[in-house]
PASEBA-1860 file (N, C-alpha, C; in nm, 3 decimals):
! residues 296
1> XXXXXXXX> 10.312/10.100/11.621/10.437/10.030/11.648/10.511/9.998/11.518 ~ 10.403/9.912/11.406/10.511/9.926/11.317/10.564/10.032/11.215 ~ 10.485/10.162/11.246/10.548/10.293/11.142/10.665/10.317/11.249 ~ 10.650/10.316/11.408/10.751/10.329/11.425/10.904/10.298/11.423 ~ 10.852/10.127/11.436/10.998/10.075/11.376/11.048/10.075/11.238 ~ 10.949/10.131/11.170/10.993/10.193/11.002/11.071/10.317/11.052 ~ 10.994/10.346/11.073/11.071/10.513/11.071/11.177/10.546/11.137 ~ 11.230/10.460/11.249/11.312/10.411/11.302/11.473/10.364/11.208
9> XXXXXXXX> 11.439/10.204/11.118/11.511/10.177/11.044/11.534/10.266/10.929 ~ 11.425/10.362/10.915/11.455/10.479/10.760/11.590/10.558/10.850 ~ 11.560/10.626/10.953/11.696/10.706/11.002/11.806/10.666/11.031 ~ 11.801/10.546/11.050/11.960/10.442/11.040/12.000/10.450/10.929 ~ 11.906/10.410/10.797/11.975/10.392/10.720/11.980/10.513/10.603 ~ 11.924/10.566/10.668/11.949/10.782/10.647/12.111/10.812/10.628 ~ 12.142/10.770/10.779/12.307/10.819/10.783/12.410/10.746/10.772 ~ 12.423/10.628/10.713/12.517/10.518/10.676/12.530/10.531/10.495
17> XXXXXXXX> 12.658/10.462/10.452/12.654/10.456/10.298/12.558/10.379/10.280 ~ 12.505/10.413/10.148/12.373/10.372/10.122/12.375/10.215/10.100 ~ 12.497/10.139/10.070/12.467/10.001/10.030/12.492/9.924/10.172 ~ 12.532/9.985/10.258/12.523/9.885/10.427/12.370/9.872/10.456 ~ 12.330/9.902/10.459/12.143/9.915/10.512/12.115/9.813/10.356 ~ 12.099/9.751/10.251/12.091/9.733/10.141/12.191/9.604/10.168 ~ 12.280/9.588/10.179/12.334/9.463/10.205/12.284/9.416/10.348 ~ 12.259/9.476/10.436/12.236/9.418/10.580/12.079/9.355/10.564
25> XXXXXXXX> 11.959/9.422/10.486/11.871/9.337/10.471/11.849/9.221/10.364 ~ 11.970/9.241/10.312/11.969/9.080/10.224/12.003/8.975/10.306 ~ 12.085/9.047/10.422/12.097/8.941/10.492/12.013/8.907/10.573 ~ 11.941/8.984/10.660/11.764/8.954/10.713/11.744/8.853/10.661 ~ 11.686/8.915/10.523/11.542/8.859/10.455/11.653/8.736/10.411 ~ 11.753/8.660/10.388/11.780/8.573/10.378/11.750/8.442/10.466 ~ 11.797/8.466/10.596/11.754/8.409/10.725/11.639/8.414/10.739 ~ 11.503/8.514/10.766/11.364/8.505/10.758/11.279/8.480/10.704
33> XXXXXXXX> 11.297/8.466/10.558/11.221/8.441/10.422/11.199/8.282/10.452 ~ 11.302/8.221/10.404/11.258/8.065/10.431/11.213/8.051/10.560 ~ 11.194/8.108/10.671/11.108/8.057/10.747/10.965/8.081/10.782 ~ 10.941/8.225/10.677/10.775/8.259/10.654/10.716/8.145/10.579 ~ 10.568/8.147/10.624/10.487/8.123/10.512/10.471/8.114/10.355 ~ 10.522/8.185/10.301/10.522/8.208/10.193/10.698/8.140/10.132 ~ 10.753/8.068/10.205/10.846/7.999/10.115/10.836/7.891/10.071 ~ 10.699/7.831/10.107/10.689/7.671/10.059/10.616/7.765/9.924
41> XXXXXXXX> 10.530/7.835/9.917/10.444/7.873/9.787/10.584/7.915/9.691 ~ 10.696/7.978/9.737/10.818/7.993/9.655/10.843/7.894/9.585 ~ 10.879/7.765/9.648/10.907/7.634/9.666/10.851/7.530/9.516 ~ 10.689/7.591/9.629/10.606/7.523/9.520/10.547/7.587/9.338 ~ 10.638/7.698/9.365/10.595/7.800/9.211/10.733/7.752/9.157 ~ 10.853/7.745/9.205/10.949/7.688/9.121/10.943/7.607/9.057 ~ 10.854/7.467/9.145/10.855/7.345/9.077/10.781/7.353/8.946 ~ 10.600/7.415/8.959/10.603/7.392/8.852/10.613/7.452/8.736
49> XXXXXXXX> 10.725/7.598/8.736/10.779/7.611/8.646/10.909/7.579/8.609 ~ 10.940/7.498/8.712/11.067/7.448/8.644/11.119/7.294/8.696 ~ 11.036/7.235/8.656/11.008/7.095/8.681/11.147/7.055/8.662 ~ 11.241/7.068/8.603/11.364/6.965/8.564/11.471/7.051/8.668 ~ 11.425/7.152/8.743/11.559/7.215/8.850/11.516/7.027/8.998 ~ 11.635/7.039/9.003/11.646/6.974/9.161/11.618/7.049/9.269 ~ 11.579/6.960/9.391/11.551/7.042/9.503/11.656/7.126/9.550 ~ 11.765/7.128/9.553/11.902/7.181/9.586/11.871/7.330/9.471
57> XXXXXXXX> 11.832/7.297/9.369/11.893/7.398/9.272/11.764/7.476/9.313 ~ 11.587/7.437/9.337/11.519/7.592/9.378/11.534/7.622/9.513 ~ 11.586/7.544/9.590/11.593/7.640/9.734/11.751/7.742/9.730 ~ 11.802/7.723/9.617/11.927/7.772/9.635/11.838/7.907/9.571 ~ 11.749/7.881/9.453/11.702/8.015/9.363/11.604/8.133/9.428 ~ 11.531/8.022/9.588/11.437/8.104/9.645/11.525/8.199/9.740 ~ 11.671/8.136/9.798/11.745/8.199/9.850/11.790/8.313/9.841 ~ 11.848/8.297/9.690/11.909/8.415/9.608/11.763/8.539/9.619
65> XXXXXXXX> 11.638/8.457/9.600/11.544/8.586/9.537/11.521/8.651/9.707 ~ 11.494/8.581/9.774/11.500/8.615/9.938/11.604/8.776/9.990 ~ 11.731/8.711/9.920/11.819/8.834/9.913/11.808/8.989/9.850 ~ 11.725/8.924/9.732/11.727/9.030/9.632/11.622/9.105/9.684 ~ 11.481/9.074/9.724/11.363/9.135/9.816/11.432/9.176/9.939 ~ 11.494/9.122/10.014/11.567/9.258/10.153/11.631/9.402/10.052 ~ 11.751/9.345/9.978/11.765/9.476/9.935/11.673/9.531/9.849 ~ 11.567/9.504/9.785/11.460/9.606/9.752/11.403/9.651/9.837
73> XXXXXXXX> 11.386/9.604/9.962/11.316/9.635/10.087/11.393/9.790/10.115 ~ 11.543/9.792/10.136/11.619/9.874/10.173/11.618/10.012/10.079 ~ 11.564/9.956/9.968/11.640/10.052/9.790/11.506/10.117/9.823 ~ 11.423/10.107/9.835/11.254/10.171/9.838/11.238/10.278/9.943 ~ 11.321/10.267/10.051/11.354/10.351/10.170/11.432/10.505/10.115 ~ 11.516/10.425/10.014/11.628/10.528/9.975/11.647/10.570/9.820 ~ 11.497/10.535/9.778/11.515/10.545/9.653/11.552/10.710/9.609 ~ 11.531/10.799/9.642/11.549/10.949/9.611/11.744/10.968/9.640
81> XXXXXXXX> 11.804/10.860/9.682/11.942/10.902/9.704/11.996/10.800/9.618 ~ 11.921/10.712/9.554/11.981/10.593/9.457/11.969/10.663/9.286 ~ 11.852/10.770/9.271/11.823/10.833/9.211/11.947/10.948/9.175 ~ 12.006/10.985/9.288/12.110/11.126/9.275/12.230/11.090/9.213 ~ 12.252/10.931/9.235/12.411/10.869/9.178/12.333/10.831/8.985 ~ 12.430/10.916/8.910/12.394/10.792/8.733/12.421/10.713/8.727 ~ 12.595/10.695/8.809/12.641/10.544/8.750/12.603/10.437/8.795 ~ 12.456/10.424/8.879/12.397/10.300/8.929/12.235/10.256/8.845
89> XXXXXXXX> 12.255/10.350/8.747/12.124/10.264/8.653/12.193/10.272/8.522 ~ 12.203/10.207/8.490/12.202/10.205/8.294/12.080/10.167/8.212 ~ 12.111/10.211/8.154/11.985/10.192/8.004/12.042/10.153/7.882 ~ 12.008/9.996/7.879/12.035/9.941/7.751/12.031/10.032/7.622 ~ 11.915/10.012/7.577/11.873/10.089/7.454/11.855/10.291/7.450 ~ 11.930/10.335/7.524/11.905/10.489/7.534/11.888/10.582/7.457 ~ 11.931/10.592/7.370/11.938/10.664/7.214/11.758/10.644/7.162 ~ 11.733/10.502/7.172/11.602/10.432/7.086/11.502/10.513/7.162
97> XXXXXXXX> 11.506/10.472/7.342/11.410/10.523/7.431/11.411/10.719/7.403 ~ 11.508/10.779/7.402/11.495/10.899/7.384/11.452/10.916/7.255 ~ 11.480/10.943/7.165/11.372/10.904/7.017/11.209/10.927/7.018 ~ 11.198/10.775/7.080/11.054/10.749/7.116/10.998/10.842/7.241 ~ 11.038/10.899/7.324/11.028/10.985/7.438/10.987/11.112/7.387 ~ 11.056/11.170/7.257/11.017/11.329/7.189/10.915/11.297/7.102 ~ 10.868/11.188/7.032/10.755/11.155/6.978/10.635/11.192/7.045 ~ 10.537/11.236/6.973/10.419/11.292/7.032/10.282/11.152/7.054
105> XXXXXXXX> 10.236/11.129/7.118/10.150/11.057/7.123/10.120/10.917/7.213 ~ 10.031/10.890/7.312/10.002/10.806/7.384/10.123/10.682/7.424 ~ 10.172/10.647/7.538/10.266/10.534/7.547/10.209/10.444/7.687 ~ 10.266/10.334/7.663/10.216/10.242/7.859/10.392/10.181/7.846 ~ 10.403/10.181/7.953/10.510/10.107/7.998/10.453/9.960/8.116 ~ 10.509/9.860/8.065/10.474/9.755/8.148/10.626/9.660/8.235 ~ 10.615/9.632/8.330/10.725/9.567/8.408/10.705/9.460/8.467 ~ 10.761/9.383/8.549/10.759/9.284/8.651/10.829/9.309/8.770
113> XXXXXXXX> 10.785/9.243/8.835/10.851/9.241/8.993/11.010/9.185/8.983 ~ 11.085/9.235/8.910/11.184/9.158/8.910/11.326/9.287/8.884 ~ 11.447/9.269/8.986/11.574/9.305/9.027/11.507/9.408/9.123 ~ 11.476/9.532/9.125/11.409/9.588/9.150/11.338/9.694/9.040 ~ 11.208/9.653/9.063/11.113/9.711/8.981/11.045/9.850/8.988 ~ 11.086/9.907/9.152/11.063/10.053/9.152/11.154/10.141/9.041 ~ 11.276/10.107/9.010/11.377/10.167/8.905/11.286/10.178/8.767 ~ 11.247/10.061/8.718/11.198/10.026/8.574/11.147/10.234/8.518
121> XXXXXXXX> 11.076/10.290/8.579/11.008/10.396/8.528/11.080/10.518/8.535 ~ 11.174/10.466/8.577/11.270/10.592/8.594/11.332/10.606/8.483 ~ 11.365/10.512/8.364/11.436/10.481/8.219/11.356/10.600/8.126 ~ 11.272/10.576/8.210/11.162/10.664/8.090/11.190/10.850/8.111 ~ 11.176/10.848/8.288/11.235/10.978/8.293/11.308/11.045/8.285 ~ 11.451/10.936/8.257/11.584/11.005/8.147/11.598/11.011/8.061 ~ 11.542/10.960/8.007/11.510/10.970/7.859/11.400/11.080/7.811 ~ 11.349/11.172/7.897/11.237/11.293/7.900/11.123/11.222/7.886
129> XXXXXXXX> 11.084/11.109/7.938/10.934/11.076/7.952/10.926/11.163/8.109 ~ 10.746/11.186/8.080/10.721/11.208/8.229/10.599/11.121/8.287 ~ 10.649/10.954/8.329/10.585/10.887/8.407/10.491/10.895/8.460 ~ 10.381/10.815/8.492/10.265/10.855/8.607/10.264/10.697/8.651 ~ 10.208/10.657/8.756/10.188/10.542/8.781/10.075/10.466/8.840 ~ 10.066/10.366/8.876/9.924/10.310/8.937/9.989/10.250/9.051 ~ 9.913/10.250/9.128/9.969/10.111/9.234/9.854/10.134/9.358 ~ 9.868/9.998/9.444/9.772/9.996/9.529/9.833/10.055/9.663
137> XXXXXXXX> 9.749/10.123/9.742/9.824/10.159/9.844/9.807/10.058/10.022 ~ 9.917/10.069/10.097/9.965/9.953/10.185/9.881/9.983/10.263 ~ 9.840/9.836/10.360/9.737/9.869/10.483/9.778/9.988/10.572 ~ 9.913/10.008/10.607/9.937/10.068/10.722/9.920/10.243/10.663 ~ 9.869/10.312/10.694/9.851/10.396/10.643/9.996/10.530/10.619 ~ 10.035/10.533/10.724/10.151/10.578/10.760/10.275/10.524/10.686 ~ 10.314/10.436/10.705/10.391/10.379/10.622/10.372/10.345/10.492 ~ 10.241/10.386/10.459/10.247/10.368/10.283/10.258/10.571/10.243
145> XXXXXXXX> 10.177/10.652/10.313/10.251/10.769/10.296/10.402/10.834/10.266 ~ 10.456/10.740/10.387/10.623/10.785/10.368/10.677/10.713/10.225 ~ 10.636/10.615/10.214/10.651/10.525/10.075/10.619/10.624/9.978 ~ 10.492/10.668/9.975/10.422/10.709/9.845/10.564/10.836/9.816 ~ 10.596/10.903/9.912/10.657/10.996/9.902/10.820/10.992/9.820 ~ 10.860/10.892/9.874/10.975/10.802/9.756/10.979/10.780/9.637 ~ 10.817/10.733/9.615/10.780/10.678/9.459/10.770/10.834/9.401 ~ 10.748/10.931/9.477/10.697/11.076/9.358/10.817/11.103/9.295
153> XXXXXXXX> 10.976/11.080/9.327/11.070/11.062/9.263/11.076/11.018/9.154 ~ 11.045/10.922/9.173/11.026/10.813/9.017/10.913/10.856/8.907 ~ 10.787/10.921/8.956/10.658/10.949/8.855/10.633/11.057/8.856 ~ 10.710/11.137/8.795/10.666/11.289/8.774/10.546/11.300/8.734 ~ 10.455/11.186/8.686/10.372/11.245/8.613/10.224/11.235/8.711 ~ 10.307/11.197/8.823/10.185/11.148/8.945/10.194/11.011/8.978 ~ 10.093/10.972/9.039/10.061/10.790/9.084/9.916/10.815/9.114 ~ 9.804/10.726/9.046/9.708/10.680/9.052/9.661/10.553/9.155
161> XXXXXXXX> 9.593/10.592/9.206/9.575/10.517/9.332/9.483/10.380/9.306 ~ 9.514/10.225/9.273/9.413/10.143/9.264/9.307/10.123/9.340 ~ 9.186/10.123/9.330/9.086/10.079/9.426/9.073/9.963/9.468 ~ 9.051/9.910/9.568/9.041/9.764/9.651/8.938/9.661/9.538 ~ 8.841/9.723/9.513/8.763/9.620/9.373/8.788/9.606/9.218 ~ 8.961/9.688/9.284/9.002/9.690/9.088/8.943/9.719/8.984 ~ 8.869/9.648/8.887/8.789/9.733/8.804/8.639/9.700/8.783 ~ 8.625/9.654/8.929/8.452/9.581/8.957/8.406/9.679/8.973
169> XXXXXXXX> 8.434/9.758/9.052/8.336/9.825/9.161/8.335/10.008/9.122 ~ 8.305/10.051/9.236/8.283/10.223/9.179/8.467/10.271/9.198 ~ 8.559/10.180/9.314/8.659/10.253/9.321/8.755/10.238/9.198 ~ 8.734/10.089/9.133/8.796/10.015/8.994/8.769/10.148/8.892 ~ 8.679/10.173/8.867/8.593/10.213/8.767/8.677/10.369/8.748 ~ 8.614/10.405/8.840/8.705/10.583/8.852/8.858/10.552/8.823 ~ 8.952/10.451/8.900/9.099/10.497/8.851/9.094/10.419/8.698 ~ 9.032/10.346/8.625/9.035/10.293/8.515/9.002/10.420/8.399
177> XXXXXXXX> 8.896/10.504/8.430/8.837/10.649/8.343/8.972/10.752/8.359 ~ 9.031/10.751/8.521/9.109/10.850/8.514/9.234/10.813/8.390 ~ 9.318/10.695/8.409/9.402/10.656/8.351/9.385/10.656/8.212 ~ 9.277/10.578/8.182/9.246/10.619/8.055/9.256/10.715/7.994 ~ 9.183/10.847/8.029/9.190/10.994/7.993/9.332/11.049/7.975 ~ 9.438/11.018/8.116/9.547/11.037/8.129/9.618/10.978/7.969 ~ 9.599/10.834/7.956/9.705/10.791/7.818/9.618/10.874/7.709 ~ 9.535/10.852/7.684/9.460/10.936/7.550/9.490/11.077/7.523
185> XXXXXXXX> 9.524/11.116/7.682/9.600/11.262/7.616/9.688/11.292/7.565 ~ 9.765/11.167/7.576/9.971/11.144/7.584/10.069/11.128/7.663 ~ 9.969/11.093/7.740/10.051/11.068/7.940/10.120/10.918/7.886 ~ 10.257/10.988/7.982/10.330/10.778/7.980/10.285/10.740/8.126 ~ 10.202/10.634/8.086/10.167/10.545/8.244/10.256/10.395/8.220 ~ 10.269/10.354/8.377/10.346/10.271/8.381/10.271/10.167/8.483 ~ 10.272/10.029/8.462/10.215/9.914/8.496/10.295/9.854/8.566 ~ 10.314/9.807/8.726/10.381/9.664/8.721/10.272/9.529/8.705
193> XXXXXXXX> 10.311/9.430/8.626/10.184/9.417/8.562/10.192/9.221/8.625 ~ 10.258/9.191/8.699/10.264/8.999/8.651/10.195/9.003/8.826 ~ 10.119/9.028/8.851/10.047/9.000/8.952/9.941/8.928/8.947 ~ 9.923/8.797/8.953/9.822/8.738/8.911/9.629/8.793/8.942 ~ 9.588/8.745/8.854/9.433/8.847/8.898/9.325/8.746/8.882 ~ 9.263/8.687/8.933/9.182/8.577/8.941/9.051/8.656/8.849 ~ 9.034/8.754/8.841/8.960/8.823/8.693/8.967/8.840/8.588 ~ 9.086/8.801/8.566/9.190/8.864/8.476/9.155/8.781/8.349
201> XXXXXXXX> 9.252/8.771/8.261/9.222/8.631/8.151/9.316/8.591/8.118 ~ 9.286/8.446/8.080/9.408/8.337/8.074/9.461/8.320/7.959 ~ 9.606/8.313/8.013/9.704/8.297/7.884/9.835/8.178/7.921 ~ 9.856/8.168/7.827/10.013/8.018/7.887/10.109/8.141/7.995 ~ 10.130/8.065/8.052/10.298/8.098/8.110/10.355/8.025/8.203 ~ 10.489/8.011/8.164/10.559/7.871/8.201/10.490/7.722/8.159 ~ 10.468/7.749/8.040/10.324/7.596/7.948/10.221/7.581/8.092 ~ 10.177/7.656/8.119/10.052/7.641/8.198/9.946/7.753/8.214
209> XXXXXXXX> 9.861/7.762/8.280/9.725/7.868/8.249/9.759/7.946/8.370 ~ 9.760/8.086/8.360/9.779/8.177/8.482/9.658/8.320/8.416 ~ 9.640/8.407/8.518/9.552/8.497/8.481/9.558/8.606/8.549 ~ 9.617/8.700/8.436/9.652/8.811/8.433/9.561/8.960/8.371 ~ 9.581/9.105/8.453/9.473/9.196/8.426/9.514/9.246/8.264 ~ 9.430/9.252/8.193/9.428/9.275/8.039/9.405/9.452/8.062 ~ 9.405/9.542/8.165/9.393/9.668/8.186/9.497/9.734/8.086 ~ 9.636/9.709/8.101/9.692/9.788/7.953/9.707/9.769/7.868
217> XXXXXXXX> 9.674/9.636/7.835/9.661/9.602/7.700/9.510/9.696/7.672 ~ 9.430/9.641/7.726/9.263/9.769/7.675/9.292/9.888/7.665 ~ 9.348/9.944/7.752/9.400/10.094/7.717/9.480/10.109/7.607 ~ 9.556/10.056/7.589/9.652/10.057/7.428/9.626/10.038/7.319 ~ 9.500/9.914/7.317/9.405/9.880/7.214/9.331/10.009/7.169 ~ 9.254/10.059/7.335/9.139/10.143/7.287/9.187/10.299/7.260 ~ 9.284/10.354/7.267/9.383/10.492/7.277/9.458/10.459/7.157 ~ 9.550/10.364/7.122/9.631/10.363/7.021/9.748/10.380/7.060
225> XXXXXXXX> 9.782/10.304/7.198/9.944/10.398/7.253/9.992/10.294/7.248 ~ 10.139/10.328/7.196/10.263/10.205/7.193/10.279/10.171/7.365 ~ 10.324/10.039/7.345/10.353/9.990/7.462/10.534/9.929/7.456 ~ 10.578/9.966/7.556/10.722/9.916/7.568/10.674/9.832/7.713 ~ 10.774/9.673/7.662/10.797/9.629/7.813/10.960/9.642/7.836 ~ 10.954/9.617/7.999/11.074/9.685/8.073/11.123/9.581/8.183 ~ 11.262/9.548/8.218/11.281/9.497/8.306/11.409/9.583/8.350 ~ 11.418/9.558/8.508/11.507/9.630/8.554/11.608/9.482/8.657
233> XXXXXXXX> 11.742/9.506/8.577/11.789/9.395/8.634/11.939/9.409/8.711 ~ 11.922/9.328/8.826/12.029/9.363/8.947/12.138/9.314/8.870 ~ 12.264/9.414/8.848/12.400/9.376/8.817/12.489/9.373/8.956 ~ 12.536/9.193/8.978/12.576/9.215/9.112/12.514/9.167/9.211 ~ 12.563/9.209/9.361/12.474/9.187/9.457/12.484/9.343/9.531 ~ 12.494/9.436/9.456/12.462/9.548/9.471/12.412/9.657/9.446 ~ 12.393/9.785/9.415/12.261/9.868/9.406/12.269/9.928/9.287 ~ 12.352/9.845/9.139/12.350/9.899/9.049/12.265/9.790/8.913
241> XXXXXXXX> 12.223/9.892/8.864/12.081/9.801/8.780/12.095/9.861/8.637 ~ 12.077/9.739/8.552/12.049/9.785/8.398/11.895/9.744/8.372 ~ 11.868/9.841/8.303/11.712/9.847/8.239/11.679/9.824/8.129 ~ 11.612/9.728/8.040/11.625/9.703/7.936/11.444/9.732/7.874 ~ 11.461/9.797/7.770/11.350/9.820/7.677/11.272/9.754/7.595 ~ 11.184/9.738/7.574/11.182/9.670/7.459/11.011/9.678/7.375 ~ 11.003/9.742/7.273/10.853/9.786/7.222/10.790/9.663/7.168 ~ 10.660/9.657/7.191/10.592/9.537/7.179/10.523/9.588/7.023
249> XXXXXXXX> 10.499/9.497/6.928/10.483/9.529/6.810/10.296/9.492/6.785 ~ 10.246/9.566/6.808/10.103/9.518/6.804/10.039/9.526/6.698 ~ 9.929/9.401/6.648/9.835/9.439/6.545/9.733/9.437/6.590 ~ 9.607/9.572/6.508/9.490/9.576/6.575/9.401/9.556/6.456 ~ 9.288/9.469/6.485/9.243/9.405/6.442/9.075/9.447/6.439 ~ 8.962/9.403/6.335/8.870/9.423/6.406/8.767/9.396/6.570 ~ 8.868/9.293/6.585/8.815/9.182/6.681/8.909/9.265/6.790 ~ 8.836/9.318/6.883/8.874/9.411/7.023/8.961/9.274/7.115
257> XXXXXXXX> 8.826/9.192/7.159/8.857/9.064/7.241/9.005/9.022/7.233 ~ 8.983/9.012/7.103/9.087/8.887/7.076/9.287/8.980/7.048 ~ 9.242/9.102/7.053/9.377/9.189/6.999/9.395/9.197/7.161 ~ 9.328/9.205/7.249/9.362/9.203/7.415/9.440/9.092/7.439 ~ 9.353/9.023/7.419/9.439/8.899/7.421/9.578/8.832/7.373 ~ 9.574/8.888/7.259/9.718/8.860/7.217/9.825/8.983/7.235 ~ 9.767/9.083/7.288/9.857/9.165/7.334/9.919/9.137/7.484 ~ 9.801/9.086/7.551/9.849/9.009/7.730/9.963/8.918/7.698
265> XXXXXXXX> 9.931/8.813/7.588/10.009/8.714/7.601/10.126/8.713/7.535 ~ 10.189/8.809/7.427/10.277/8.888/7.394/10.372/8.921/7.531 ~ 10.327/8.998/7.588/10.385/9.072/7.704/10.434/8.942/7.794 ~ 10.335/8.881/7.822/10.430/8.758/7.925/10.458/8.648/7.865 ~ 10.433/8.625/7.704/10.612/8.559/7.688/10.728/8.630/7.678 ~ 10.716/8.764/7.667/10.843/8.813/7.662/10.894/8.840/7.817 ~ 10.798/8.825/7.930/10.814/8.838/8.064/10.880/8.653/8.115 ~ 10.847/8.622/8.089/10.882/8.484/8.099/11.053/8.440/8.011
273> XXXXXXXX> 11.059/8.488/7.918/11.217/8.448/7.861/11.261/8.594/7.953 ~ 11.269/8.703/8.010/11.368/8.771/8.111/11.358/8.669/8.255 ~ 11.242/8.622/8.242/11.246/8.553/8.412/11.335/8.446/8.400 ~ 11.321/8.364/8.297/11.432/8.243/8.273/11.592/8.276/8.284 ~ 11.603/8.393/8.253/11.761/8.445/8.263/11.769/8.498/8.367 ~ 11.713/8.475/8.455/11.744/8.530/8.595/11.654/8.536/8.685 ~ 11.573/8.397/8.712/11.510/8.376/8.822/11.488/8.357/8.920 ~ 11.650/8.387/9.007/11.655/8.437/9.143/11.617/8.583/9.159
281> XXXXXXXX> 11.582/8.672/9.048/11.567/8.797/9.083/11.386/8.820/9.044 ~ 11.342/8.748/9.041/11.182/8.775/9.066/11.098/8.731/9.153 ~ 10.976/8.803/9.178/10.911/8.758/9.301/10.835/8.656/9.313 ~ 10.863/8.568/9.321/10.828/8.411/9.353/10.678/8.374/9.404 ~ 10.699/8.427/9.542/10.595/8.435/9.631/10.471/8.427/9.559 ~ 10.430/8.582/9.471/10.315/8.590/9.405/10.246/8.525/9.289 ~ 10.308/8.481/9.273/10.312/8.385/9.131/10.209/8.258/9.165 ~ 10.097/8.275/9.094/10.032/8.141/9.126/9.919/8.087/8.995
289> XXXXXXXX> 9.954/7.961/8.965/9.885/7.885/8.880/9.738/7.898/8.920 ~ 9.651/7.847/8.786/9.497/7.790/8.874/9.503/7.641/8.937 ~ 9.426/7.604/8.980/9.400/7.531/9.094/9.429/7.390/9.022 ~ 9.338/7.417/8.889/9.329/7.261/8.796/9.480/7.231/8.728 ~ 9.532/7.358/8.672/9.660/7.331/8.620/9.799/7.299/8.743 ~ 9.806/7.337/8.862/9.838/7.308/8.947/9.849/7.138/8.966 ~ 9.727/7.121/8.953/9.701/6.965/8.994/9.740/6.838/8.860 ~ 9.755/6.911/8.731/9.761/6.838/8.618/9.940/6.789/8.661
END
């Protein structure tokens, strides 16, 4: 039932201009969002990163982000026809990214859930990178197929499939060797990376303790590949997005541990000053403190 009513809403919004289907679920997910589950955790991730907004000012911000998730909802459907128009992505730094793109040797690209983040890897493929990606695939089986099939647009260089035990178990383990192998050869892989990971390791963000997977930072450490982080940000309330670059400057050290570490926490302060400039356009929902810092 529900691939069918996917597949359903994909052929509606098949034959309409592409931004009616794209504006019509901002308006959905505007109306439905605050009444899921998951808008008090919105609610409650605003506050405590942004203790001095008023109540007026985060339900207005969970609103806005409410909007911005329908039309990513819509843009993910149609990403291969959002792809065919240029004048709806720009690239800040383009000249720099192409440069670094004909350079020979290992790269990671890292992102956030924020304007829409399926775009972010596509910067790379105009610029002659050829992308690969990771991501986990959706319960419904069917409907993450037709998905997967969208994203091959974006990752020429493939998509790596996460395993359900991440990097515990035998399924962790295998996509962690594959990827690996992949950057060490000179593959550009690409991360969306601010998903909190209760395995992960802790670093400040928003002055509090959150815990995040140190997976590309280890790969970058242990390969030697530059890392650029990336945000892709909604200009508008419509389907045109600028992408902004930006290479993370790493020192490696004898100490493995500790160069992980300051490479994680590198990455999300610089993820944290893009979220501040525009934190109706990130995903709220997922965002979660530990339990003790929560309570401090």
């Amino acid at each position: 039932m529900q691939y069918g009513l996917f597949r359903g809403a994909l052929a509606m919004f098949r034959v309409v201009p592409l931004d009616w289907p794209v504006a019509l679920c901002a308006r959905v997910w505007r109306v439905i969002g605050p009444r899921s589950g998951r808008h008090r955790r919105v609610l409650a991730n605003l506050a405590l990163a942004y203790p001095e907004m008023t109540t007026a000012e985060r339900e207005a911000t969970a609103l806005a982000m409410w909007e911005n998730l329908g039309r990513v909802v819509a843009e993910t459907m149609l990403l291969d026809r959002i792809l065919k128009d240029p004048d709806r992505i720009e690239i800040v730094n383009r000249a720099e990214l192409e440069a670094a793109m004909r350079e020979p040797g290992p790269k990671i690209g890292v992102t956030l859930h924020m304007g829409n983040w399926e775009l972010a890897a596509w910067a790379c493929a105009l610029c002659g990178g050829n992308p690969a990606g990771v991501y986990r695939p959706l319960t419904n089986p069917y409907v993450d197929r037709t998905l997967l099939k969208q994203r091959e647009h974006l990752y020429s260089g493939g998509l790596f499939t996460k395993g359900d035990s991440h990097d515990a178990g035998p399924d962790g383990q295998r996509t962690a060797r594959l990827i690996t192998g992949y950057v060490r050869q000179g593959g550009n892989l690409a991360f969306v990376l601010d998903q909190v990971d209760r395995r992960g390791i802790a670093i400040p963000f928003f002055g509090r303790e959150a815990k995040f997977t140190p997976v590309p930072s280890m790969i970058a450490r242990h390969v030697g590949a530059r890392v650029w982080m990336a945000r892709c940000l909604r200009i508008g309330k419509g389907t045109k997005f600028r992408v902004e670059l930006k290479e993370l400057e790493m020192e490696r050290t004898a100490n493995r541990k500790d160069d992980v570490q300051a490479i994680t926490a590198e990455i999300f302060s610089q993820f944290e000053v893009w979220i501040r400039e525009a934190p109706e356009q990130w995903m709220w929902w997922n965002t979660r403190w530990e339990p003790e810092s929560e309570a401090a």
